[in-house]
C-alpha positions in Angstrom: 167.0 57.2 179.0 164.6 54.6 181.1 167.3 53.6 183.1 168.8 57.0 184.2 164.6 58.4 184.8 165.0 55.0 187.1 168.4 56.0 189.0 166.8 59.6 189.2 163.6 58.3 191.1 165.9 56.1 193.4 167.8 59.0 194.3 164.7 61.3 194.9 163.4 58.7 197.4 166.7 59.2 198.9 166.4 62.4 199.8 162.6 62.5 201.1 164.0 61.2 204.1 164.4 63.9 205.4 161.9 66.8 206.0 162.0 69.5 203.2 162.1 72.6 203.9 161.3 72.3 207.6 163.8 74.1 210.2 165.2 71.2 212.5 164.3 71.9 216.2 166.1 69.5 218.3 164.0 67.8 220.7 167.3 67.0 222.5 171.0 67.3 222.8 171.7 64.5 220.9 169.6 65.7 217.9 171.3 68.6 217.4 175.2 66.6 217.9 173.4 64.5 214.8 172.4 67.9 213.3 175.4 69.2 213.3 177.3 65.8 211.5 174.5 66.3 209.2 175.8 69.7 208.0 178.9 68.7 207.8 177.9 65.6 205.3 176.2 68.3 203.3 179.1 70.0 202.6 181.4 67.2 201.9 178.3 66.0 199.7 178.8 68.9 196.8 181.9 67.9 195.6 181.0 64.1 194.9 177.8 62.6 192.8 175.5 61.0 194.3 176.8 57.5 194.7 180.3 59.0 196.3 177.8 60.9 198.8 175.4 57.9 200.2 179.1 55.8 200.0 180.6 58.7 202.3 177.4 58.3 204.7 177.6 55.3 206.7 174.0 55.3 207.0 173.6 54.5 203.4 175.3 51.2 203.3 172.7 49.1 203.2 171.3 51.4 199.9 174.8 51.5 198.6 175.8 47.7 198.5 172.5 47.1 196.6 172.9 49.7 194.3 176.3 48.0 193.3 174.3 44.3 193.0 172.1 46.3 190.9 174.7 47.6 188.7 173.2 50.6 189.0 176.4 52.8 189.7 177.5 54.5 186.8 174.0 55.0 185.8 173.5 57.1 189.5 176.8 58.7 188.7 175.6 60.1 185.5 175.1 63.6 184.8 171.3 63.4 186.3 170.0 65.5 187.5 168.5 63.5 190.0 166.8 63.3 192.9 166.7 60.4 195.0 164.9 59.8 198.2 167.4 57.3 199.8 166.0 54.6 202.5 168.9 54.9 205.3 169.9 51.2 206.8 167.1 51.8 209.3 164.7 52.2 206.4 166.1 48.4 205.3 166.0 46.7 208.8 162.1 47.7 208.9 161.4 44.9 205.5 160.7 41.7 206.6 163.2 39.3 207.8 165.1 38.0 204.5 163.6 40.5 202.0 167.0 42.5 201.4 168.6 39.3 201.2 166.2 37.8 198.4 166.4 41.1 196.6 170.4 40.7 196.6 170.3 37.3 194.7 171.5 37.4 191.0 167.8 36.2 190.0 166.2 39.3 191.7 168.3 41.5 189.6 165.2 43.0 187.8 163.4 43.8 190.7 166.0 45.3 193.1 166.4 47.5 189.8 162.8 48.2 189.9 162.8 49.1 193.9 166.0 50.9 193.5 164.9 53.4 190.6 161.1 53.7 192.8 163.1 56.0 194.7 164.7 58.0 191.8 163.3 61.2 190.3 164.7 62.9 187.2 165.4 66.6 188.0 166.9 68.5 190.9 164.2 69.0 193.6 165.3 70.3 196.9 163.2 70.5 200.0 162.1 74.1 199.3 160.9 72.7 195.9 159.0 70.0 197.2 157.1 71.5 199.7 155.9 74.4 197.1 154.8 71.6 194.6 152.7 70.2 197.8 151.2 73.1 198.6 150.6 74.5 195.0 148.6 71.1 194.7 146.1 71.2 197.6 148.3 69.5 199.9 149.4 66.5 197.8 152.0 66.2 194.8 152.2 62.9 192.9 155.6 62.8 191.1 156.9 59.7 188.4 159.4 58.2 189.2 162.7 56.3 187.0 160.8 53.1 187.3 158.0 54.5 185.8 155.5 54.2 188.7 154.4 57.1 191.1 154.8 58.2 194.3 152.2 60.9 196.5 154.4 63.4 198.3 152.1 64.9 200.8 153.0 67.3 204.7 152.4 65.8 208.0 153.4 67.9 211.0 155.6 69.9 208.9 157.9 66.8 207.1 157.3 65.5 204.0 155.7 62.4 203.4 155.7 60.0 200.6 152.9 57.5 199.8 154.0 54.1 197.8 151.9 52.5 195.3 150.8 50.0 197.7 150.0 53.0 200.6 152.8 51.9 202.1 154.4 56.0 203.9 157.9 57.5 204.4 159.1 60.3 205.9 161.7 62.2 204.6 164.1 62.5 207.9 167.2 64.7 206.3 167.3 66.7 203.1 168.7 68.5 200.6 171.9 66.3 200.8 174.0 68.2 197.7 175.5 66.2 195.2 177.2 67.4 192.4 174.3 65.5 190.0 171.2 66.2 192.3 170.0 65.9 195.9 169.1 63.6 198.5 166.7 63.2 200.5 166.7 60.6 203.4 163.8 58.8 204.3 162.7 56.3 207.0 161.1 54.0 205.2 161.5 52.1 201.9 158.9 52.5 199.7 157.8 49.7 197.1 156.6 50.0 193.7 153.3 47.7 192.8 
């Protein structure tokens, strides 16, 4: 039960990415040609879990291949639900220089584990849900995560935010990716448990 609360809050993290609940306005052509392969992704996305959807997302390759070296697969493939706030390869190249590396290495297993589930949340929590539970809570909404620690999910400018244990922030840049055990959020960001 640990380990699928931990693949839930990996997945969560996932999926704050993205701003929930926020109509996209594109601030240029090119953000609404990404827009638009967004939607797309989304639909594909509800006929696979959650590992076939960040696997069928180039952007996610980074957050796929450790999820493998975690062994973390069939536990993310579960029934969940889950959600997961997925760091995008972005999110990865922002950690300093070797970090992903170091984590990857069969002695690290324990604590790519740890980081992976941080970003897991058990339950189905789309964007609408999110923002309500913000609001609801005077503008900040702490949620548990698989790995047991927490993350603050707060609104700047309309996008969600998440807040690590170390104050470390994320925002969610794409959400509500479907999957057929949960959603996804993406975020910018990795977030890292203490």
């Amino acid at each position: 039960m640990k380990l699928a609360k931990t693949i839930g809050a990996f997945v969560l993290m996932g999926v704050i990415t993205t701003s929930c609940g926020e109509k996209k306005t594109a601030d240029s052509t090119e953000m609404a040609d990404t827009t638009a392969v967004e939607m797309d992704t989304m639909a594909v996305a509800e006929t696979g879990n959650i590992v076939d959807v960040a696997a069928g997302n180039a952007d996610f390759s980074t957050l796929v291949a450790a999820v493998k070296a975690a062994g973390l697969v069939e536990t993310l493939s579960g029934t969940g639900p889950f959600t997961v706030f997925a760091p995008n390869d972005a999110a990865f190249a922002k950690l300093p220089a070797g970090t992903v590396d170091n984590l990857l290495k069969p002695e690290n297993l324990e604590k790519l584990k740890s980081v992976l589930t941080y970003h897991v949340v058990a339950g189905k929590f789309d964007a609408a849900s999110v923002m309500d539970a913000i609001e609801k809570n005077n503008g900040k909404y702490t949620v548990t995560t698989v790995q047991g620690g927490k993350i603050n999910l707060s609104l700047k400018d309309g996008k969600v935010m998440l807040e690590d244990a170390n104050g470390g922030m994320s925002t969610v840049i794409l959400a509500d990716v479907a999957a057929s055990n949960g959603v996804i959020h993406a975020i910018d960001t990795v977030v890292m448990p203490k």
